[in-house]
VOPA-953549 format. One record per residue (C-alpha): residue in one letter; x, y, z. Coordinates in steps of 0.25 Angstrom, whole numbers, plus 2048, in hexadecimal, padded with zeros to 3 digits. Each point is the difference from the previous one (the first is absolute). Layout:
N
AXYZ;...
! end
This chain:
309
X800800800;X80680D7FE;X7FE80E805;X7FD80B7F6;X7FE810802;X80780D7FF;X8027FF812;X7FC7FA80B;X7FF80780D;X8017F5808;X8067F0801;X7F37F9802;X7FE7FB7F2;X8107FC801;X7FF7F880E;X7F47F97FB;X8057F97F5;X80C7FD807;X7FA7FA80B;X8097F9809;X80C8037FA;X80A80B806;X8098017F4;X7FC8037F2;X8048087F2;X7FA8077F8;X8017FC7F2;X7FA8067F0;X8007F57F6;X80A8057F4;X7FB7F77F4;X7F78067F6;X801810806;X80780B7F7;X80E802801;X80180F801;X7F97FF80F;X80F7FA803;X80680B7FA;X7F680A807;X8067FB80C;X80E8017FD;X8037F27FA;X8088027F6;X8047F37FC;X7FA7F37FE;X7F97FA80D;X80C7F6806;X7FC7F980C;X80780580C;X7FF80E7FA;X7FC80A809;X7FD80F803;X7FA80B805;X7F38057F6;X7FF80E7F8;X7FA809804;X7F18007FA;X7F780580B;X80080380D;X8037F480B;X80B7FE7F5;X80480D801;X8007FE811;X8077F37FF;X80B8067F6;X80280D806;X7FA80080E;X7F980D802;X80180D80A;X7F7808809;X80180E800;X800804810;X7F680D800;X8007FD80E;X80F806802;X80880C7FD;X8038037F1;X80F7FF7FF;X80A8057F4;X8027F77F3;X8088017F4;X7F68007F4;X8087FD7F0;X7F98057F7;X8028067EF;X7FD80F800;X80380D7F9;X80680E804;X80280B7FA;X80D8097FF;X80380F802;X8017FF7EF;X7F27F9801;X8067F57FA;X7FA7F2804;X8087F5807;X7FA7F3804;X8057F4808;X8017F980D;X7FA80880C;X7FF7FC80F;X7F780780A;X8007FF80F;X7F17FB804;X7F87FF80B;X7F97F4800;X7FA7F680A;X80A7F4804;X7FD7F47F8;X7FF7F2807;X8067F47F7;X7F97F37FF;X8087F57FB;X7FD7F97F6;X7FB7F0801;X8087FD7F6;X7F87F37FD;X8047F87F2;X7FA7F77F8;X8047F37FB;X8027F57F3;X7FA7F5807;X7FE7F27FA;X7F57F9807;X7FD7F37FC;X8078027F1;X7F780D7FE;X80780D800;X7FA80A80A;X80580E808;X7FF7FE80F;X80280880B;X80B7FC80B;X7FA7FA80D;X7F4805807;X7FF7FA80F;X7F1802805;X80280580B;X7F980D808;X80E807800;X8028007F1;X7F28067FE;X80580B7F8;X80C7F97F8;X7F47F87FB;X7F58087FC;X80C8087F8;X8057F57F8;X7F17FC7FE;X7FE80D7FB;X80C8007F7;X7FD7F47FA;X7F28057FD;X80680C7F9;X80A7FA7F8;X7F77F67FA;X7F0801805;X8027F2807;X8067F6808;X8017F1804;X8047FB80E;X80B7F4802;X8047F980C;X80E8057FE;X8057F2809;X7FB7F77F6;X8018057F2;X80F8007F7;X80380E802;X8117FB804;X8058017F3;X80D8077F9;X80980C806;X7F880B7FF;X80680C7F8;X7FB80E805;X7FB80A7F4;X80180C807;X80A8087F9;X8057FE7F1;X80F8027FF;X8058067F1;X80B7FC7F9;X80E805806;X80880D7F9;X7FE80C808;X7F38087FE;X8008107FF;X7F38067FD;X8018007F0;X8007F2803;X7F87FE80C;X7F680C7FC;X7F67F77F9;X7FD7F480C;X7FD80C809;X7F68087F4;X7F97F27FF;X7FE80180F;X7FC80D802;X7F78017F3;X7F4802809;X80480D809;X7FD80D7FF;X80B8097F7;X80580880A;X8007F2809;X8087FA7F6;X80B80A7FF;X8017FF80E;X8047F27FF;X8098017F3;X80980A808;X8037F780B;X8017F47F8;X8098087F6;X80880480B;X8037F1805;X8037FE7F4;X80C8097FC;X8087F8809;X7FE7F47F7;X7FC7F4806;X8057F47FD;X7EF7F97FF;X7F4802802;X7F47FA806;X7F28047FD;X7F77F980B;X7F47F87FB;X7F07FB807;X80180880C;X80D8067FF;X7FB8087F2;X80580E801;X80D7FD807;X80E7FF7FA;X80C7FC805;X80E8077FB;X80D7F5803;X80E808801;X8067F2802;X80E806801;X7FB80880C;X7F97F5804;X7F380A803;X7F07FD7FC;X7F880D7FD;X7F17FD801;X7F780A7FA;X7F38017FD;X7F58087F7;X7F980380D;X80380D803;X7FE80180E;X80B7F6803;X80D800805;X80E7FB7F8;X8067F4808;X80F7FC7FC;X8037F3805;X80D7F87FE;X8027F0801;X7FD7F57F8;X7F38037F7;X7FC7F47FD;X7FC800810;X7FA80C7FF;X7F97FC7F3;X7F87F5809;X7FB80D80A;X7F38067FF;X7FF80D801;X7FB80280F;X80F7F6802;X8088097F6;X7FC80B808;X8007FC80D;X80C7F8802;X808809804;X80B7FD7F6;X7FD80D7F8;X80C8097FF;X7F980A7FE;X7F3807800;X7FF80C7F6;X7F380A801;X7FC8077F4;X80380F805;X80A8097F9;X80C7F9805;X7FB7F17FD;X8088017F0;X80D807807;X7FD7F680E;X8007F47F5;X80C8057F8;X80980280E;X7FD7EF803;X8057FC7F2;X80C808801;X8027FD80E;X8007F17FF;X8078017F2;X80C807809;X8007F680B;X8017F67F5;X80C8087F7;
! end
């Protein structure tokens, strides 16, 4: 029996069909459906078991799961921000010059929550390809992981089936993590990297978009030696490899985000989400967007390239 609908506000269906058991999947029959839905969800290749990620983007409890979401706290002070932004002025000659301006706001403190970061899996099940959530354990404490990743199903695909997850034949090969896409070797300045990022920022707003060209641009100039352009749940975020300097600039098309420079081993940091990247603690820097963030990023290259010289 399956569950179909846009949401459900509750588990009562779910604990109902699963009866007695305390362990279940969540899982969509793949045979016979259009294979741009894959795509949709940031599949980009063919659907191998053991593949696995987190989903696009393509409404909102994708969107939450993806991105987590923030609150903005009326209830406390307004405190000064840094806001980037593409504007104009005019000179003493009336001449008009545009570019990249920051303002100083005051604006109400913003309260991050994290993203679940919950993926979906290549699942075969009795010799039929399905997706599948991971393990949910029916228990009153996992109430909300639940309803989430009932709901995230439902979203994705309009429908679910329930699996005893201790009986079916989920163990099957390594699974290989989809989560970022990592471009041929040779170093990467913007005439070369300028078209992944106009692919990914075809959607926003011009003035948006020139926004992020500059700071992508100014990454750039230093020539990284590959890039990586995040894919599912990771679309919109890049990561620049100066492999040399062993350092990893994350950057993002979201423009209220911060620059993170990590060093170690990427294919580790590869294997992170998001919330992990971030809250590891192994950044070595984090850059805001104000006027100093392009001379703040410069001085870290320079400093690690002299430290290495």
């Amino acid at each position: 029996m399956q569950i179909k609908g846009k949401s459900i506000r509750n588990l009562n269906a779910v604990l109902k069909l699963a009866g007695s058991l305390k362990e279940i999947k969540l899982a969509f029959k793949v045979e016979g459906e259009d294979p741009s839905m894959w795509e949709k969800l940031g599949f980009r290749h063919n659907l191998d078991v053991g593949h696995y990620l987190i989903p696009s983007v393509i409404g909102k409890i994708t969107g939450f799961n993806a991105r987590g979401n923030e609150i903005v706290r009326k209830d406390l002070p307004k405190q000064p921000e840094p806001v980037t932004f593409w504007g104009e002025s005019r000179d003493w000659h009336g001449g008009i010059h545009s570019g990249i301006r920051v303002r100083t706001m005051q604006m109400y403190p913003r309260e991050q929550v994290p993203a679940p970061s919950e993926s979906i899996y290549i699942t075969d099940i009795e010799g039929t390809k399905y997706i599948t959530t991971s393990v949910l354990n029916l228990v009153e404490t996992d109430e909300v992981r639940n309803l989430h990743l009932c709901n995230l199903m439902l979203e994705c695909f309009g429908e679910f089936q329930i699996y005893d997850s201790n009986k079916d034949s989920l163990v099957g090969p390594k699974l290989k993590k989809l989560q970022w896409e990592i471009l041929p070797r040779g170093e990467y300045p913007w005439s070369r990297s300028k078209s992944f990022i106009d692919a990914a920022t075809s959607y926003l707003e011009p003035k948006d978009k020139k926004v992020i060209d500059y700071r992508m641009k100014e990454i750039a100039k230093y020539h990284p030696d590959f890039l990586a352009t995040g894919t599912g749940g990771f679309n919109g975020y890049f990561v620049y490899g100066f492999e040399e300097l062993d350092i990893y600039i994350l950057e993002s098309i979201y423009l209220d985000n911060a620059t993170y420079i990590f060093g170690g081993d990427w294919e580790v940091l590869s294997q992170l989400t998001k919330n992990e990247i971030i809250q590891s603690g192994s950044a070595k820097a984090r850059l805001v967007h104000d006027r100093q963030w392009a001379y703040s990023l410069r001085g870290m290259i320079f400093r690690i390239k002299s430290e290495i010289h």
